[in-house]
C-alpha positions as CSV (number, residue, x, y, z in Angstrom):
1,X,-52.2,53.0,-64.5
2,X,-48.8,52.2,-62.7
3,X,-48.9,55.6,-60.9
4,X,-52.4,54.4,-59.8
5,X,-51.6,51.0,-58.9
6,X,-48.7,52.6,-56.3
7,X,-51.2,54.5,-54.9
8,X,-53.9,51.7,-54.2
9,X,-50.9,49.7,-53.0
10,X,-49.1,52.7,-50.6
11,X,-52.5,53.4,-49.8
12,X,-53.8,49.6,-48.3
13,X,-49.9,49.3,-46.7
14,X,-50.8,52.3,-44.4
15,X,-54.2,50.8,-43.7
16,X,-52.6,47.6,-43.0
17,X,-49.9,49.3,-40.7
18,X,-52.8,51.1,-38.8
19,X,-54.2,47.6,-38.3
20,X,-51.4,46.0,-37.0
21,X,-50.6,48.7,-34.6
22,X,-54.6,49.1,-33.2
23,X,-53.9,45.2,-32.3
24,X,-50.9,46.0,-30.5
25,X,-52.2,48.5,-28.3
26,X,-55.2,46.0,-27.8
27,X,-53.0,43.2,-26.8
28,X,-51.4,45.8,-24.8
29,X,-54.3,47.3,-23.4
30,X,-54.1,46.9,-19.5
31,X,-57.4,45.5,-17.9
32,X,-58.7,48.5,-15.5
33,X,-59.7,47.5,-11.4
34,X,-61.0,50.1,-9.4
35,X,-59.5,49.1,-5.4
36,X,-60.7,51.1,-2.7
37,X,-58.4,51.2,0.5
38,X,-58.9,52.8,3.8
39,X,-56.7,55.2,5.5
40,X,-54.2,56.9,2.9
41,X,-50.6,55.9,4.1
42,X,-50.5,53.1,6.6
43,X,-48.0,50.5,5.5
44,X,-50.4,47.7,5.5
45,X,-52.9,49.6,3.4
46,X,-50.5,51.0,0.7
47,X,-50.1,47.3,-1.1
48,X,-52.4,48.6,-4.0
49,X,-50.4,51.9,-4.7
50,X,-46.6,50.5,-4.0
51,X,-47.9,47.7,-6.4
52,X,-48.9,50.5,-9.0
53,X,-46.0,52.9,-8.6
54,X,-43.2,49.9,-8.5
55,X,-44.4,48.3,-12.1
56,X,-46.1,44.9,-10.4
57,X,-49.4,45.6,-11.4
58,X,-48.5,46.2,-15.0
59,X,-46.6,42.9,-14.8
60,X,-49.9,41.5,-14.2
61,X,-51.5,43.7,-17.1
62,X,-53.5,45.5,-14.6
63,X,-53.8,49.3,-14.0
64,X,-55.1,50.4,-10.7
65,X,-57.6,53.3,-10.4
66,X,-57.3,53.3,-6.2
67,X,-59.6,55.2,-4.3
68,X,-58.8,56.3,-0.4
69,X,-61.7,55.8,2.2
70,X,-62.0,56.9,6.0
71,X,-62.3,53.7,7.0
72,X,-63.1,49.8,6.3
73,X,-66.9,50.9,6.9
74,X,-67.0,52.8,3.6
75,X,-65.1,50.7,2.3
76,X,-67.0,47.9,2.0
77,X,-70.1,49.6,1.4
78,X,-68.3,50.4,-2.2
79,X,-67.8,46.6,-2.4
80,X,-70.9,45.3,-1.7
81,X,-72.2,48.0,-4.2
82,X,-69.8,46.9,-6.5
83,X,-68.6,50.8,-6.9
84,X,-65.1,48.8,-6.7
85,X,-63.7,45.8,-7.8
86,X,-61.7,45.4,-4.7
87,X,-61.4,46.5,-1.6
88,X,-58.4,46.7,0.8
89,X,-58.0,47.0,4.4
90,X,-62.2,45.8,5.7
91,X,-62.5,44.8,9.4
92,X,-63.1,41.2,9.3
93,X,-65.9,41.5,11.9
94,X,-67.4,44.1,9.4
95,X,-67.4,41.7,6.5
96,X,-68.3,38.8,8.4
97,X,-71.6,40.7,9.9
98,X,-72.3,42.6,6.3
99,X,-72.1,38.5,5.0
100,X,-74.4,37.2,7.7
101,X,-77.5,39.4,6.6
102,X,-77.0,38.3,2.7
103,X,-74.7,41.1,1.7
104,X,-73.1,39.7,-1.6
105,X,-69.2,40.1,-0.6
106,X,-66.4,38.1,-0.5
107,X,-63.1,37.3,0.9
108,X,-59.9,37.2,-1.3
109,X,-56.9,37.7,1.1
110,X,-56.0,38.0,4.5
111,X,-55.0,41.8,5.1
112,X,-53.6,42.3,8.0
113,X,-52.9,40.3,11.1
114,X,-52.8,41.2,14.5
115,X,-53.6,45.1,15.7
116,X,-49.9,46.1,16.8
117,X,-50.2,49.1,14.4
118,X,-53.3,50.8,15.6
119,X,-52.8,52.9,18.4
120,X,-54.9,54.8,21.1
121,X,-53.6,58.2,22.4
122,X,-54.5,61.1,24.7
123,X,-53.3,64.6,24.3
124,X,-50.2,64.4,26.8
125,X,-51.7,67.2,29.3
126,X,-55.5,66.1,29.1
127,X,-54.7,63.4,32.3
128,X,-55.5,60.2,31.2
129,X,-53.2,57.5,31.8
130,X,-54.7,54.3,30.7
131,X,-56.9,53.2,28.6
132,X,-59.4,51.5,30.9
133,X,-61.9,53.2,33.2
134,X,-62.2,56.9,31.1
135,X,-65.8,56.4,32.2
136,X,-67.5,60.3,30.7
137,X,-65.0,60.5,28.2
138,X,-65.4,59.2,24.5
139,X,-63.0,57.1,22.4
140,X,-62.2,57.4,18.7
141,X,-62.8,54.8,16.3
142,X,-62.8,55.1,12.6
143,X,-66.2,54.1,10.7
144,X,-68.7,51.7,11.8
145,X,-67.7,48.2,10.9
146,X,-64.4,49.1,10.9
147,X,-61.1,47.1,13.0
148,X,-60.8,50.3,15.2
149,X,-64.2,49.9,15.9
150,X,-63.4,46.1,16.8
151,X,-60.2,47.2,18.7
152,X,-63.0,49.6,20.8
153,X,-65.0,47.0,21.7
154,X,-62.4,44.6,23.0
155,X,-61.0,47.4,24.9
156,X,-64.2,47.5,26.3
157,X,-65.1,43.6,27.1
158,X,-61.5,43.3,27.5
159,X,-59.2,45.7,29.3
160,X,-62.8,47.6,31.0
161,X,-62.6,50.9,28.8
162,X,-66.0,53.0,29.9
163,X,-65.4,55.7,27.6
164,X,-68.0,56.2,24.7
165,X,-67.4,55.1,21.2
166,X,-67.3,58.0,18.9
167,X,-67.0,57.5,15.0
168,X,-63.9,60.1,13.7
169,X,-63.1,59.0,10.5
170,X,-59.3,59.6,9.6
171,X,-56.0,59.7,11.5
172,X,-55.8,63.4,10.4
173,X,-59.1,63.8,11.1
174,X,-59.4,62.2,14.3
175,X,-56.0,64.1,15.7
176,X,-57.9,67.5,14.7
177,X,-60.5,66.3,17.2
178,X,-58.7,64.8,19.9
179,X,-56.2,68.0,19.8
180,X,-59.4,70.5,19.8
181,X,-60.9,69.1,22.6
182,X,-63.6,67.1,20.3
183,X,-62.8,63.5,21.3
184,X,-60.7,62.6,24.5
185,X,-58.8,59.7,23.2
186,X,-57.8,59.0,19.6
187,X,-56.9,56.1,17.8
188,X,-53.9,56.2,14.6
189,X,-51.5,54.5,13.0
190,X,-47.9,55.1,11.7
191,X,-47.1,56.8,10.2
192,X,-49.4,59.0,11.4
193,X,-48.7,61.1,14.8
194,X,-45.6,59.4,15.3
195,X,-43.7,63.1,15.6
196,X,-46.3,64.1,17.6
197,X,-45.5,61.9,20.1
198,X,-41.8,61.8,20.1
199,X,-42.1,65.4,20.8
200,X,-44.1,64.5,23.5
201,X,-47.5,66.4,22.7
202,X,-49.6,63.1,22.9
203,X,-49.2,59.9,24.7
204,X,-50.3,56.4,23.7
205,X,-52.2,54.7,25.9
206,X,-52.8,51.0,24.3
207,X,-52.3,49.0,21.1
208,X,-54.6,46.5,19.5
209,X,-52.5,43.7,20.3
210,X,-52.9,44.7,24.5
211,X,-56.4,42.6,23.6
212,X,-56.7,39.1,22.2
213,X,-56.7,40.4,18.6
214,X,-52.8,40.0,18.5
215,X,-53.8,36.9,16.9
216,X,-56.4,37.5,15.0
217,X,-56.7,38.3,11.1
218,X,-58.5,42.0,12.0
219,X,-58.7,43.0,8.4
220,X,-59.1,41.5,5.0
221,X,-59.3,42.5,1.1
222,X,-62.9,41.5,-0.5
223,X,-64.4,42.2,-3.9
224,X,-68.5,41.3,-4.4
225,X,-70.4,38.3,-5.8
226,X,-70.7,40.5,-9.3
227,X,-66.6,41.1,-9.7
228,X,-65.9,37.6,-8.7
229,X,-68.2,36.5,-11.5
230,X,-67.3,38.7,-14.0
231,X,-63.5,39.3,-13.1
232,X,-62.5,36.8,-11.9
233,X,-59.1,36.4,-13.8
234,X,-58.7,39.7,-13.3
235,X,-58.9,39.2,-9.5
236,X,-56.6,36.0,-9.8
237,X,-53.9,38.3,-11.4
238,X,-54.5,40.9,-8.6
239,X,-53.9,38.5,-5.8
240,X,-50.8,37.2,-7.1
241,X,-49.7,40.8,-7.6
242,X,-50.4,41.7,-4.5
243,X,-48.1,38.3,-3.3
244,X,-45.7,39.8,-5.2
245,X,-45.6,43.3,-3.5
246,X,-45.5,42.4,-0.2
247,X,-42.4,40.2,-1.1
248,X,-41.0,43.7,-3.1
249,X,-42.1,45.7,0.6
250,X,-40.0,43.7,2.4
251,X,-37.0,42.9,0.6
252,X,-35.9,45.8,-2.1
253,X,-33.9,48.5,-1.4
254,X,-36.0,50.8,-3.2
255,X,-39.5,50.6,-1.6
256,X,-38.5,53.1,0.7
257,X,-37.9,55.8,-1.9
258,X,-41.4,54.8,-3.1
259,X,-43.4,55.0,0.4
260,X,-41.8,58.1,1.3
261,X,-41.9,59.7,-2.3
262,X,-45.9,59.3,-2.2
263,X,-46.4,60.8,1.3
264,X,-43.7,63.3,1.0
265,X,-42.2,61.8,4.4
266,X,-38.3,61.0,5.4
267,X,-37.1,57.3,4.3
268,X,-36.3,57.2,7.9
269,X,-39.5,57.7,9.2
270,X,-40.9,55.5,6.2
271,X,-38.2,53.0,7.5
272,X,-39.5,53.1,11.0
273,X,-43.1,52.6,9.9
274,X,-42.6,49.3,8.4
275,X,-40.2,47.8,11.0
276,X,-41.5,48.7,14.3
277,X,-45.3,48.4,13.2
278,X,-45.7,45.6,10.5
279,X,-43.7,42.1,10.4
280,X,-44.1,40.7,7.5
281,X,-46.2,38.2,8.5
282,X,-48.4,40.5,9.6
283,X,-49.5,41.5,6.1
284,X,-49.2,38.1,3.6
285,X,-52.5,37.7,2.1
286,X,-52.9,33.7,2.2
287,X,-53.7,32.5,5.6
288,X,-56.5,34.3,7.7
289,X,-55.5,33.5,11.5
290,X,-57.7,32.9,14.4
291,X,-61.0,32.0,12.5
292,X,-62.5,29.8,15.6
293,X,-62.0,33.0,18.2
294,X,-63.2,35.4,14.8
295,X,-66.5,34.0,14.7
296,X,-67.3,34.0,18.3
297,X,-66.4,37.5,18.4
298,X,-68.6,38.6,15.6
299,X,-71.6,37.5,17.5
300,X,-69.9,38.6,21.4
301,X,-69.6,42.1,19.8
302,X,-72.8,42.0,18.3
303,X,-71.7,42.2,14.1
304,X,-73.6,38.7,13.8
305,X,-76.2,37.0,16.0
306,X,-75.2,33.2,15.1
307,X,-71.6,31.8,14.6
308,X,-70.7,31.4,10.9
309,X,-71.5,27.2,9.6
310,X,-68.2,25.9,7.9
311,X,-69.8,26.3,4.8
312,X,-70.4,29.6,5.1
313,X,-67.4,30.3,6.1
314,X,-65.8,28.1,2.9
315,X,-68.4,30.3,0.7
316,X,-67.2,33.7,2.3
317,X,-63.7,32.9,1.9
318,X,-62.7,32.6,-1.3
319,X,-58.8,33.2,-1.7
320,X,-57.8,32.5,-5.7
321,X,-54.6,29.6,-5.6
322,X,-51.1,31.2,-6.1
323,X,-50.6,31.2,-10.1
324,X,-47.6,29.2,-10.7
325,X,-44.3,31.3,-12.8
């Protein structure tokens, strides 16, 4: 009876020790948030992965499943399908025009600000010089929607660019066409063809910020109308994570290691990237700039046919408060 007893009892202590540690893991259990980014590698755009590989996101209790697009324009198609949770690195015209025919996203954070990083080039032999005129040629932008394209069409209103808007898709992609004979002027970012054109094999021709969208918010992160209702502390946590990265990009010594580690590029190019491309300001996710210019724009370069009300504009933007440590 004893013997039997110490087994009934050994038996319910391993049951309740299996118990115990299937609530741990629960309590442990990191919530999952699919983020969809464009353009693998830009500084601006690698927030959701430096906040993954550096331990951030599991400070939040999040675990990132990130997804790379070829632009904002399929990006935000996966938001507004709700294929992801968040998305990272969406032309503000785009989301703006998707939100003025009913699409159901929404704005958490500012992305980035200003269009410094996104550069125009020419193979150096092809004899182009500038950016304006080029009328018979075509011009590279990424996807439809996307800031390049926006960039492309203030180079046209702007700085009188005749060249025809092509859609390329990536950097790499893009570069393969430019140097093939494809497209006649490209359009990158850094780190991206930065070799290329210290060795003098392409030439840049213009920046974003040569145009008036130096200071304007040109790209933003958005999840849906379904993810902000069903996520939305899940979101909350991102955002502040996100906060918390862009602090980490700019002032430890070991984000370096971790940009060039995940593209297999030298810290000092990595180094270079971040400090001749993006100020900080550039990137912080609370303030989008320019919104009174932004809205005229949308309709000038036909993403919207009416100016966005203030209360649209309040009901687009929706940037979850900073949660207090």
């Amino acid at each position: 009876m004893v013997s039997k007893f110490r087994r009934m009892m050994t038996a319910t202590g391993a049951l309740l020790v299996c118990a115990q540690v299937t609530a741990a893991g629960a309590a442990l259990a990191q919530d999952k948030l699919k983020v969809a980014a464009g353009q693998r590698g830009n500084w601006d755009s690698a927030v959701p992965e430096i906040m993954q590989r550096s331990g951030i996101a599991k400070k939040y209790n999040l675990d990132l499943e990130i997804l790379y697009t070829q632009g904002s324009g399929e990006t935000q198609q996966a938001v507004i399908s709700s294929a992801v949770d968040v998305g990272v690195a969406i032309g503000t015209l785009g989301a703006i025009g998707a939100y003025s025919k009913g699409a159901p996203i929404r704005i958490i954070g500012a992305q980035s600000t200003g269009a410094g990083d996104l550069y125009w080039y020419a193979k150096a032999d092809s004899g182009i010089t500038s950016i304006a005129g080029n009328a018979g040629k075509t011009i590279a932008y990424s996807t439809n929607g996307s800031s390049t394209q926006t960039v492309v069409k203030a180079f046209t209103e702007e700085l009188g660019t005749k060249a025809t808007p092509t859609a390329t898709g990536s950097p790499t992609a893009t570069l393969t066409q430019v140097m093939s004979g494809q497209v006649d002027i490209g359009w990158s970012a850094p780190p991206h063809g930065l070799e290329l054109m210290d060795q003098g094999k392409i030439k840049k021709l213009a920046t974003g910020n040569d145009t008036s969208l130096k200071d304007q918010t040109v790209r933003i992160t958005a999840t849906s109308v379904d993810v902000m209702t069903k996520k939305r502390d899940q979101i909350n946590r991102f955002m502040q994570a996100y906060r918390d990265t862009v602090d980490y990009m700019y002032t430890s010594p070991e984000v370096m290691k971790v940009y060039s580690d995940w593209l297999q590029i030298s810290p000092a190019l990595a180094q270079r990237t971040r400090d001749d491309f993006f100020l900080r300001p550039s990137i912080e996710p609370d303030n989008m700039k320019g919104l009174d210019k932004i809205v005229q724009d949308a309709v000038t370069f036909k993403f919207a046919t009416a100016v966005l009300t203030k209360e649209q504009l309040a009901d687009l933007i929706q940037i979850p408060a900073p949660i207090k440590k």
